[in-house]
C-alpha positions, 0 to 999 in steps of 0.5 A: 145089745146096741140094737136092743137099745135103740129099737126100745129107746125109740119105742116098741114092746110086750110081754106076759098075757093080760090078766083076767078081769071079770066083766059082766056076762051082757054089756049095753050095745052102742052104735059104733059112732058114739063108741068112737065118740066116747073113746076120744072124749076121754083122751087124757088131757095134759101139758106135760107128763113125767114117767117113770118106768123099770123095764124089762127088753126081750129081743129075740132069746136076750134079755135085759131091763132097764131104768128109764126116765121119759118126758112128754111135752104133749104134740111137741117132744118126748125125750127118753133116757135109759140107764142100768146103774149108770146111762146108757143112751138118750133120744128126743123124738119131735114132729119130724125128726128122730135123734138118739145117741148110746154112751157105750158104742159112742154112736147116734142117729139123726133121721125121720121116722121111716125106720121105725114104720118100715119096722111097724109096717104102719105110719109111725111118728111122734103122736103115735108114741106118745099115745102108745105110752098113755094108752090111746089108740095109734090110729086116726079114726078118721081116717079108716073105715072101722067096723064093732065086733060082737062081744060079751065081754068088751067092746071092739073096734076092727079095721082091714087097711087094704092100702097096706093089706094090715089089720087094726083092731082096738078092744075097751073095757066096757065099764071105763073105755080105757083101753085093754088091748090095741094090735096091729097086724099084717102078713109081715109085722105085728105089734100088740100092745097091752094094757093094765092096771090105770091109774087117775092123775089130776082127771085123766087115765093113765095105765101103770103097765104097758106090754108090746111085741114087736115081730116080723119075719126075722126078728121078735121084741118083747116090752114090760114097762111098769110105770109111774106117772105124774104131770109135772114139767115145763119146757126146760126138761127137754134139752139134748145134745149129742156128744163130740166124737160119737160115729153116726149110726146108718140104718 
């Protein structure tokens, strides 16, 4: 259980197949510059954002759900708090580090995000998080060479990261481009997550269902988050501390 909560309050995820949407049978070929182009003129623009979300965890053959309650100052912070009837643990994610305490073990952790890339096999910090939850792509395009796979039905962008020997790949609606799907996958660790159901808040997309896996060799996480979103906040709603007498976690 305490494991469940710590992996799921720091972040990741996934559940049920998406469903089927109807798109038509050709859609209009672009170049793969102006796709990326037009993904990342439509990253939602905001400040703050406030998320609601009932939550159903799956950590190998045990399950549980979970009320959470996160909040996004953007490129600056994310605080997560997690409850069932009464709270269970909260974390603050910022640029460097992570912190994270649980009320039933009294424990917490201080540390950086190698934990949780060591997990991903892939560079994780506090951006990706916060674009895994606003439907965005984790990666930088920028940074790796990326190729469109054909289709009839989406679009589709595909990475090989020889570095780490792990594949990326990204598919998009082709009415919208918001995105259906993102996965990153290697020999060791996958994650996939997924996409529905996106709701307009004050000019941006937001999707109001995110499913991820999280699998390695000996381990498999499974997320439903269905959340409510809004962009209310200011910096005072990020304030955190770890209790007196709490035992340091070393993972």
């Amino acid at each position: 259980m305490k494991k469940t909560i710590f992996l799921f309050s720091l972040l990741v995820l996934g559940c049920k197949p998406l469903k089927k949407v109807e798109y038509k049978p050709k859609i209009k070929k672009i170049s793969t510059k102006i796709l990326i182009d037009e993904v990342e003129n439509r990253e939602p623009r905001y400040d703050f954002l406030s998320i609601r979300s009932q939550s159903t965890v799956t950590e190998n053959n045990s399950t549980n759900q979970f009320n959470l309650g996160i909040r996004i100052q953007k490129d600056e912070k994310v605080i997560i708090s997690g409850s069932i009837l009464i709270p269970l643990f909260k974390a603050l994610l910022t640029k460097d580090n992570i912190a994270f305490y649980e009320k039933i073990s009294r424990s917490y952790y201080k540390g950086g995000y190698q934990y949780l890339s060591n997990i991903l096999n892939h560079e994780f910090s506090l951006i990706a998080f916060q674009k895994m939850l606003t439907g965005q792509p984790i990666t930088n395009f920028a940074e790796i060479k990326w190729k469109q796979l054909s289709s009839l039905d989406n679009y589709t962008l595909e990475s090989h990261y020889k570095k780490k020997d792990v594949t990326i790949q990204y598919i998009f609606n082709p009415i919208d481009l918001n995105l259906i799907s993102q996965k990153i996958i290697s020999d060791k660790n996958t994650l996939i997550i997924e996409y529905e159901n996106y709701q307009f808040v004050d000019g941006s997309f937001f999707p109001q269902k995110v499913k991820i896996l999280a699998k390695s060799q000996s381990n498999e996480l499974k997320v439903s988050l269905d959340l409510k979103i809004s962009k209310i906040g200011n910096p005072n709603m990020f304030s955190f501390e770890i209790p007196e007498g709490y035992k340091e976690l070393k993972l």
